[in-house]
C-alpha positions in Angstrom: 26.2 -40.1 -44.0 28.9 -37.5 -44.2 30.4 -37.3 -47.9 33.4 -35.3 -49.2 33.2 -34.5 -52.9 35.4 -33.0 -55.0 36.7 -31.9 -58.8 39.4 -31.2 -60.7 38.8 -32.5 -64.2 38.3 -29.5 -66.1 39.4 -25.9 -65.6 37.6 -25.7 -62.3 38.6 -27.2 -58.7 36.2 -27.5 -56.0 35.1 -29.5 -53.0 32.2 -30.0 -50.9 30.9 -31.5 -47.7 27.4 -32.8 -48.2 25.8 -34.5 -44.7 22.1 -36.5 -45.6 21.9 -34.2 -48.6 22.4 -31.3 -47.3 25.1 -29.2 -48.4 27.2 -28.3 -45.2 30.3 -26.4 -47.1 31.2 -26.2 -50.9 34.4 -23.7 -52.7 34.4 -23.4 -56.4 37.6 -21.8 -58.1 37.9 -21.2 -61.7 41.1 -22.1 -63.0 43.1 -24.0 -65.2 46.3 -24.4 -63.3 47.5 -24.8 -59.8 45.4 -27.3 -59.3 47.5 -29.9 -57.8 48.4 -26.7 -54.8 45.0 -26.3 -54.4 42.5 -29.6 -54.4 43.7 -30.9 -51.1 43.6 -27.6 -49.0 40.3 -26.8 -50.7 39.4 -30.4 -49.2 40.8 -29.1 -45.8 38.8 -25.7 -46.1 35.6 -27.4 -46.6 35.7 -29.5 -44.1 36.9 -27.2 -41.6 33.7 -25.1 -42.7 31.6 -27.6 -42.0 32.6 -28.9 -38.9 34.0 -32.0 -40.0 36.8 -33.8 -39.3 38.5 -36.4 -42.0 37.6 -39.1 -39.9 34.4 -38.7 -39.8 34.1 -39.1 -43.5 32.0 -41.8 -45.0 33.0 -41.9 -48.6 34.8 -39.6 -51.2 33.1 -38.2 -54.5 35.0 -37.5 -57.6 34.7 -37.2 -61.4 36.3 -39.3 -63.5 36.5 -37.3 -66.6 36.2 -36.9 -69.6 38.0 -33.7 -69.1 42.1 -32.5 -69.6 44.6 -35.4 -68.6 46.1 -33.8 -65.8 43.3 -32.5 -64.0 41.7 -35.7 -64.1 44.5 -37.1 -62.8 45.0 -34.9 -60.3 41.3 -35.3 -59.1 41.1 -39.1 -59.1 44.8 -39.3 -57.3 43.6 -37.2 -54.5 40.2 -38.9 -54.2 42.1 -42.6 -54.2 44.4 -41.4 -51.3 42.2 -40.1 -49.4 39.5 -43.2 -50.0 42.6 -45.4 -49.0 43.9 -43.5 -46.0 40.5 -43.5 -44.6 39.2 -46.7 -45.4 36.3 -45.6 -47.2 34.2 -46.0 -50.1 35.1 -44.0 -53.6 32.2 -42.8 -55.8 33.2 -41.8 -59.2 31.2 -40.2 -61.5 31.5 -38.1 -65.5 31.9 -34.3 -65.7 28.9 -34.9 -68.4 26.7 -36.4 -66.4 27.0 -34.1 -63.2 26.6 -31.1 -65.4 23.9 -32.8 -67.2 22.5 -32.9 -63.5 22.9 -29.6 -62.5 21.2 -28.1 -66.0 18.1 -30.7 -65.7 18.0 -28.7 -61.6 17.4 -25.3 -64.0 14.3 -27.1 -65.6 10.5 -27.0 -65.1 9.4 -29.9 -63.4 7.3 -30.6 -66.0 9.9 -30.7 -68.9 10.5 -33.8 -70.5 12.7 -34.2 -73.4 17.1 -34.4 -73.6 19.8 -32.4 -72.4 22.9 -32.5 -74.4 26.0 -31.9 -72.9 29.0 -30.9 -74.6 32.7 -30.0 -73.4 35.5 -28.1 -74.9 38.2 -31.0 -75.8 39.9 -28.4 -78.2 41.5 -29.6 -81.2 38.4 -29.0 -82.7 36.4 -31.5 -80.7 33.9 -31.7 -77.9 33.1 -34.4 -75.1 29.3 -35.3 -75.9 26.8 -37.3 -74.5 22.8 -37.0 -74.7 20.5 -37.8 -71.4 17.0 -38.4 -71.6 14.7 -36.2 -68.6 11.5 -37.5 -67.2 9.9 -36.5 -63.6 13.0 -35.4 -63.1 15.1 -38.3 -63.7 17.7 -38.4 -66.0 19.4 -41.8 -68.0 21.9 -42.1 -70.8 20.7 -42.1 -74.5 24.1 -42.1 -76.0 27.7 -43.2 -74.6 30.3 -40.3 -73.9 32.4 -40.1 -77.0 35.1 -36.9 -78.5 32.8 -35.5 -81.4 34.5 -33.5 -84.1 32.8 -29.9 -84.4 32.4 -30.4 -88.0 30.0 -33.5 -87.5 28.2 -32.3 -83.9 24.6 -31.7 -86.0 24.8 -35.3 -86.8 24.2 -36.0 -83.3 22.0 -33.3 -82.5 18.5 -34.7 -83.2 15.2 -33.2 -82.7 14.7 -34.8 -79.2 17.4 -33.0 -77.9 15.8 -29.2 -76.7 18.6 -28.5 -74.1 22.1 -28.0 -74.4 24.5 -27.6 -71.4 28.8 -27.6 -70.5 31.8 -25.6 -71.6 31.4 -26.2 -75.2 27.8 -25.0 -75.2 28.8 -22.1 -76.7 30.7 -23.6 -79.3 28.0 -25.4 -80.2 26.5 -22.4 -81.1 28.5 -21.6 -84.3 28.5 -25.4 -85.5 24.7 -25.6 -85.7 22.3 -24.8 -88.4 19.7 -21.9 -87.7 16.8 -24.3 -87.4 18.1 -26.1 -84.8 19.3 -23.9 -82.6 15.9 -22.1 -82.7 14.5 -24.6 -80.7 17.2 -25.6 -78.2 17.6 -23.5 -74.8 21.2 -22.6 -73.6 20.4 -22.4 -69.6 22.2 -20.2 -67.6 23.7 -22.4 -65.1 27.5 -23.3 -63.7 28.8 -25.6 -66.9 31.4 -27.3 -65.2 30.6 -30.0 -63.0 30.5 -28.5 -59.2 31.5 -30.4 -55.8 28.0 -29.6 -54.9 26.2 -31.8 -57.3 28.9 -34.2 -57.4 28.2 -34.6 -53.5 24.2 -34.6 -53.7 24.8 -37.3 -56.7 26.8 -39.7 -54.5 24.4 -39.9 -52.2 22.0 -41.7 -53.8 24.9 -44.0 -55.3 26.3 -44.7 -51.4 24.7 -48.4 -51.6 27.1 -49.3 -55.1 30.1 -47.7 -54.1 33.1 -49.5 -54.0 36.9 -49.2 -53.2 39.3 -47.1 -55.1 40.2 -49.5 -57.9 37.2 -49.7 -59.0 36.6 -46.3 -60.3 39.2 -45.5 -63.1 39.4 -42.5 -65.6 37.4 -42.1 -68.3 39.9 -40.7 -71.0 37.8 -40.4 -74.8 41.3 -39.8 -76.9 44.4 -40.2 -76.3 46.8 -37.8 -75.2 47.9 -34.7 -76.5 51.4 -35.2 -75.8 53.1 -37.9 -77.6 56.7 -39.6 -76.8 59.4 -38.7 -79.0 61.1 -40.7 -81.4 63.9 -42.0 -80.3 67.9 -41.0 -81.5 69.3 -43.1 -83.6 73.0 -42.2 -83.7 75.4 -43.0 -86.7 77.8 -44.7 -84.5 75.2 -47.4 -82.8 74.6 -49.2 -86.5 78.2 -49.7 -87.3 
């Protein structure tokens, strides 16, 4: 099983080639823009890496937000053409839950507990959900939802001893002492990587389905707004 994975969503893009579960070839650049220019040649480069051809592929891997508008868009409309053009299966997946994945990777086997994850939405909001860890396993305890910063302790209880994503840190100055006392901050990637979005899809090959069936995952509406239109003095006479 040969699986293409890629991301866009946030301020990151990256791809990844993952074969079985192994990872064959992965790129991860850090940026905000240019990332329609640079998903599907990042696509190209990993698969070149890894030996693969496009043909070959047996499904494509993406995230389906939360995350900004366009990058989320740009993500899912390069994973549907290629799904499409290839006849294969798409596998769709939340920036919270892959980095929620790749900060329960950073933990003692043994931990058992919640990892938060939080993303910068800006406008003085994050994207939050809670996951509940056992033998290493994670499932939701709460559904994705935009959180104003000045209500995020209301939803940081006391089972929740890890927190994880880009708003991590702004986390940090909406929480009271006592609570971030006992909450660890790991130091892992906190945007969702190709990588884990490939090892992910793996064990969700069996459910995938076609390209309509994964859509975005947008928590607000958009920033932008349509204007109002012109009303001239001449069109009521």
């Amino acid at each position: 099983m040969i699986i293409l994975a890629l991301d866009s969503a946030l301020s990151s893009c990256s791809a990844a080639v993952i074969k079985d579960d192994v990872l064959l070839s992965d790129v991860f650049e850090d940026r905000l823009r240019g990332q329609a220019e640079r998903l599907l040649p990042l696509c190209q480069q990993v698969c070149t890496a890894a030996g693969v051809t496009f043909d070959q592929l047996d499904a494509i891997a993406v995230t389906r937000g939360p995350g900004t508008f366009t990058g989320v868009r740009i993500g899912l409309a390069a994973a549907k053409g290629l799904a499409l053009a290839l006849k294969v299966p798409l596998i769709g997946m939340t920036t919270l839950e892959v980095v929620a994945h790749q900060a329960a990777n950073a933990l003692e086997p043994s931990f058992a507990g919640q990892v938060a994850v939080a993303h910068d939405a800006r406008r003085g909001e994050v994207y939050y959900q809670s996951f509940a860890v056992a033998n290493g396993a994670l499932s939701a305890v709460s559904a994705p939802m935009a959180v104003p910063l000045n209500v995020v302790a209301d939803h940081v209880n006391d089972n929740i001893k890890v927190i994880a994503g880009t708003g991590a840190g702004l986390l940090r100055d909406h929480l009271p002492e006592k609570v971030l006392s006992g909450l660890l901050f790991p130091d892992v990637q906190q945007q969702p990587t190709a990588a884990m979005i490939g090892h992910m899809a793996v064990g969700r090959f069996s459910k995938a389905g076609s390209s309509d069936t994964v859509t975005p995952l947008y928590l607000r509406a958009p920033d932008a707004i349509a204007a109002a239109p012109i009303t001239y003095p001449f069109q009521n006479q």
